[in-house]
C-alpha positions as a printed Julia matrix, in Angstrom:
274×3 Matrix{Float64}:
  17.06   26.22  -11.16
  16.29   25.68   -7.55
  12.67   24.77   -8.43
  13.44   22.27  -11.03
  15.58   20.57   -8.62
  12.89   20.72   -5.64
  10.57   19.67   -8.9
  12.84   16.51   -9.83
  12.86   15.47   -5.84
   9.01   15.1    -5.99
   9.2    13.03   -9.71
  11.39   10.79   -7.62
   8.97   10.48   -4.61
   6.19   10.06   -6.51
   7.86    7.13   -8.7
   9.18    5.6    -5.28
   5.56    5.74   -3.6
   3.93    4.3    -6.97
   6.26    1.72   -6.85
   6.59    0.21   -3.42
   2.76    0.95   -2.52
   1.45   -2.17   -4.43
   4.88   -4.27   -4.25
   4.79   -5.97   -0.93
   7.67   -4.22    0.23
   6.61   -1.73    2.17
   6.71    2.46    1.17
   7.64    3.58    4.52
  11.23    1.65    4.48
  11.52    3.5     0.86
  10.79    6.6     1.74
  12.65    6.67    4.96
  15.72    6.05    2.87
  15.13    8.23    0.02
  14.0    11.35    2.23
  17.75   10.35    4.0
  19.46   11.31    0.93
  16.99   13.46   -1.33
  15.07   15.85    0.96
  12.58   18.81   -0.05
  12.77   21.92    0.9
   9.69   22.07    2.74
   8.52   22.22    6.53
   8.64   18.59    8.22
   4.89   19.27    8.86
   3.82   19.63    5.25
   6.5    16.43    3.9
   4.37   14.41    6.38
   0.8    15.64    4.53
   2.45   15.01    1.47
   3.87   11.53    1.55
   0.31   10.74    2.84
  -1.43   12.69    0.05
   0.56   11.33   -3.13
  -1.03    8.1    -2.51
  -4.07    9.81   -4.0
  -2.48    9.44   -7.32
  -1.89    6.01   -6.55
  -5.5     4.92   -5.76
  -6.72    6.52   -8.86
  -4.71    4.22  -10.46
  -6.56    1.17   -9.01
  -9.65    2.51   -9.38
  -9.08    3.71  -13.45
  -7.38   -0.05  -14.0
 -10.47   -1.59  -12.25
 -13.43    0.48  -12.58
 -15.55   -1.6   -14.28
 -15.37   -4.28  -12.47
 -15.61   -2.29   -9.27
 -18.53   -0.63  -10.63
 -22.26   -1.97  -10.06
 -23.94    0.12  -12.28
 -21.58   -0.74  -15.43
 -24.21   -1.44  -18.74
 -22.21   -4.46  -19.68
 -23.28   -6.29  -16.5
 -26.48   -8.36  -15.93
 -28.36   -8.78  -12.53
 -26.24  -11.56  -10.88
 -22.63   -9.43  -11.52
 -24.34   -5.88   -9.85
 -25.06   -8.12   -7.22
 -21.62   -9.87   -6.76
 -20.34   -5.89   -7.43
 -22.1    -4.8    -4.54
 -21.32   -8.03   -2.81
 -17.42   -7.16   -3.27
 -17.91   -3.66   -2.23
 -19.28   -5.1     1.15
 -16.2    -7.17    1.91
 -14.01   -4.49    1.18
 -15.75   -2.22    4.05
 -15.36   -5.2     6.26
 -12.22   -5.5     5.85
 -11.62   -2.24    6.27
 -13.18   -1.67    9.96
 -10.09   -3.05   11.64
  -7.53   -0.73   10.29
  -9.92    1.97   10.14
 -10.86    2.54   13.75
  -7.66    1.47   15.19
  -5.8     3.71   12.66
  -8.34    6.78   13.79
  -7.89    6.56   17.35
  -4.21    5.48   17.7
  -2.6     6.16   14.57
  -0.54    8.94   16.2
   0.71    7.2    19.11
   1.94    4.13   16.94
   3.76    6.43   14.55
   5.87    8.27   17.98
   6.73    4.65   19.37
   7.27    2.79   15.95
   7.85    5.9    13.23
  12.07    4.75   13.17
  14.79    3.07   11.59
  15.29   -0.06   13.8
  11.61   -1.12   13.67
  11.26   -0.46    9.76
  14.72   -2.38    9.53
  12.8    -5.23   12.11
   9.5    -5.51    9.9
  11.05   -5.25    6.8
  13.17   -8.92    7.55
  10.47  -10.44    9.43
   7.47  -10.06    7.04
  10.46  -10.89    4.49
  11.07  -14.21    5.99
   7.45  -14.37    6.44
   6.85  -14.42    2.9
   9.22  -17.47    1.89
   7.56  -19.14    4.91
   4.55  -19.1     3.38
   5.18  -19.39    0.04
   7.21  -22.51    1.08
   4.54  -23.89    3.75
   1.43  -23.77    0.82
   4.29  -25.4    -2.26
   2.01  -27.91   -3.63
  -1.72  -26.99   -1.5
  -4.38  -25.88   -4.06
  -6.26  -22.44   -2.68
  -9.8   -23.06   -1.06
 -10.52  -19.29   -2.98
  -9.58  -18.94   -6.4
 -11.84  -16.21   -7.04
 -12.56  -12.99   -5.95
 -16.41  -13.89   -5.88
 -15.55  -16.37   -3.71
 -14.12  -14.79   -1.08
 -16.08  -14.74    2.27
 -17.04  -12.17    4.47
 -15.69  -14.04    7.46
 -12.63  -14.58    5.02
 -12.56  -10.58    4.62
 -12.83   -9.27    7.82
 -10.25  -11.59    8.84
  -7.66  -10.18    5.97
  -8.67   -6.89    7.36
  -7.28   -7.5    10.87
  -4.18   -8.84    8.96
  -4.23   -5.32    8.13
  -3.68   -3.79   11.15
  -0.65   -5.16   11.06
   0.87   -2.25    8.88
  -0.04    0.28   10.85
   3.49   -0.52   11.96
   5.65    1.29   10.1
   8.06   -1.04    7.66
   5.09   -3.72    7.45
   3.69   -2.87    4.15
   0.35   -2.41    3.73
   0.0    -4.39    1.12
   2.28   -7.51    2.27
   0.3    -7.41    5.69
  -2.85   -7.96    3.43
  -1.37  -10.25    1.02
  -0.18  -12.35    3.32
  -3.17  -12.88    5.42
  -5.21  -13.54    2.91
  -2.32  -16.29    1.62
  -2.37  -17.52    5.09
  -6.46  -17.78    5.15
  -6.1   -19.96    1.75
  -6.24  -17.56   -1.12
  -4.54  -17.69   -4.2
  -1.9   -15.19   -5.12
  -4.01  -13.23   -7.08
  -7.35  -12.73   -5.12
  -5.08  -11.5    -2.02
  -3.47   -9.41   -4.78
  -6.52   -7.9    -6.5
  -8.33   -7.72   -2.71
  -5.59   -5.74   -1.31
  -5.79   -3.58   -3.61
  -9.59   -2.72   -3.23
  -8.99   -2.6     0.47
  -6.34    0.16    0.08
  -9.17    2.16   -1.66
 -11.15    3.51    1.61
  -7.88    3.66    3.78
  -6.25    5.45    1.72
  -8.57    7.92    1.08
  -9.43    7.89    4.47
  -5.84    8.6     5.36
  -5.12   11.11    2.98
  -8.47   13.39    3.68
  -7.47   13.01    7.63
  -4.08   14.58    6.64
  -5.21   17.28    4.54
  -7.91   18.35    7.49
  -5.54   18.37   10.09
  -2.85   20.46    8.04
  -5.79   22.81    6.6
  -5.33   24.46    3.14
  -3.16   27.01    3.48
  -0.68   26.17    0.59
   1.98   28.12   -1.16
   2.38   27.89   -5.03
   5.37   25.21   -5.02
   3.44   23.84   -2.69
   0.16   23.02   -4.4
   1.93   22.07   -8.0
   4.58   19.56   -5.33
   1.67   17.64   -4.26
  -0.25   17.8    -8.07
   3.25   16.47   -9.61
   3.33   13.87   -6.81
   0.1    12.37   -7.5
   0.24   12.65  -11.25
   3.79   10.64  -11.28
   2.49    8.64   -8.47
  -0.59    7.47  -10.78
   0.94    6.85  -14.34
   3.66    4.45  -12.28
   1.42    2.89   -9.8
  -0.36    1.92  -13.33
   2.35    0.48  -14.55
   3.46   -1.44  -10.6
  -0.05   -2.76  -10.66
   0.2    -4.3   -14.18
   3.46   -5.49  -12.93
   2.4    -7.36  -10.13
  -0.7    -9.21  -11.77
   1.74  -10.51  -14.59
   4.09  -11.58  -12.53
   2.49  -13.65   -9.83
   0.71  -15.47  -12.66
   4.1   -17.25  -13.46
   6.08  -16.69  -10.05
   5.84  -16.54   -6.14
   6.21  -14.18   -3.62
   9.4   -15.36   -2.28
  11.91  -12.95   -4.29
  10.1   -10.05   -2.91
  10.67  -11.62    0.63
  14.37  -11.6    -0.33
  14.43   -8.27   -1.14
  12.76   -7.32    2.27
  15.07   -8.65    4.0
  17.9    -7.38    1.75
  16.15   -3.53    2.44
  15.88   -4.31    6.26
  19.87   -5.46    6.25
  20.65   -2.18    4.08
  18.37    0.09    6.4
  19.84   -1.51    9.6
  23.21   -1.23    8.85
  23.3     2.88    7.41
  21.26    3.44   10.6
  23.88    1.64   12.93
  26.86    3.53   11.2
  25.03    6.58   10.92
């Protein structure tokens, strides 16, 4: 009985992270509230790996949804798309420099002095009120980049620095991206579909660094915890993903800058009582 509980605490992780890791409202804020009420019984050391790992499950989900058209060698393209493929591939490395070296050589000292309730509560408002700011301040401008093809790789490095932004817990990965890329004259849906190609490497990246510095050593519950976590992680970041790309066809980002700051009240006030 015990281990279908533990079991049914990792379903609800996993459909938490696939969730809130492509919504622009940030996973850490989630998880730091769900892990207050529904914790596993595991070692703090190995709920750390596996937070980190799960997203696994939800890359594979970007790259099964988008896989042909993130892959060059795909029969059904001619000359010019393998090029603009490889082109694409390109940016997304650029962009990814920023986050990537910072995250490797200080990612441990920004989790001690930001890894806590009052700064999630703090970036989850701010980059809320960010979003309606935005959303508000381009009402009405026409994006200079409509497409993906379009996109720079001046443009792309510069949405990459955007992205060091989340390295602070409560930002959101993805809303960190999103909005820069807003902010740099995208539309909605190229700094949706870029972010998500940018999370690709990091992620990874992140989740191999993890699994190195906690080694392999694994028990059984351990091993089918972190398999269920990615599996329930993928099938819903699937679904999240679709989501997202239907809905900012028809609508803004400003109700998901509401809810941010909605979360950040919620998270700010449990903390303060607590």
């Amino acid at each position: 009985m015990s281990v279908i509980l533990e079991f049914l605490k990792v379903v609800l992780l996993g459909v938490v992270e696939g969730i809130t890791e492509w919504l622009p409202i940030s996973s850490t804020g989630h998880m730091i509230l769900v892990n207050e009420f529904v914790k596993l019984n595991v070692s703090d050391a190995f709920m750390e790996m596996f937070l980190v790992v799960i997203q696994l499950g939800a890359i594979l989900a970007v790259c099964v949804l988008y896989f042909r058209k993130l892959n060059p060698w795909d029969s059904g393209k001619n000359e010019k798309q393998r090029r603009d493929t490889f082109s694409l591939w390109g940016k997304v490395i650029v962009g990814c420099i920023p986050a990537g070296v910072i995250g490797v050589l200080f990612n441990d000292t920004i989790d001690a002095l930001f890894y806590n309730p009052q700064t999630v509560a703090f970036t989850l408002i701010l980059y809320g009120i960010l979003f309606i700011v935005v959303e508000n301040h381009n009402k009405g401008r026409k994006p200079t980049t409509r497409r993906l093809n379009d996109l720079t790789y001046r443009t792309a490095i510069l949405i990459g620095c955007f992205q060091l932004l989340s390295l602070i817990p409560g930002t959101s990965r993805s809303g960190s991206t999103i909005l820069g890329a807003m902010i740099l004259g995208t539309s909605r849906y190229v700094a949706a579909e870029y972010s998500f190609f940018l999370s690709i490497p990091v992620m990874f990246g992140a989740s191999l660094l993890k699994i190195v510095k906690y080694g392999f050593h694994y028990s059984g519950s351990e091993i089918l915890y972190l398999i269920g976590g990615m599996v329930i992680a993928f099938v819903v970041s699937i679904l999240a993903i679709k989501f997202l790309i239907g809905y900012i066809k028809k609508n803004d980002f400003k109700a998901f800058g509401v809810y941010r700051i909605v979360l950040g009240l919620l998270v700010a006030v449990y903390f303060i009582v607590k």
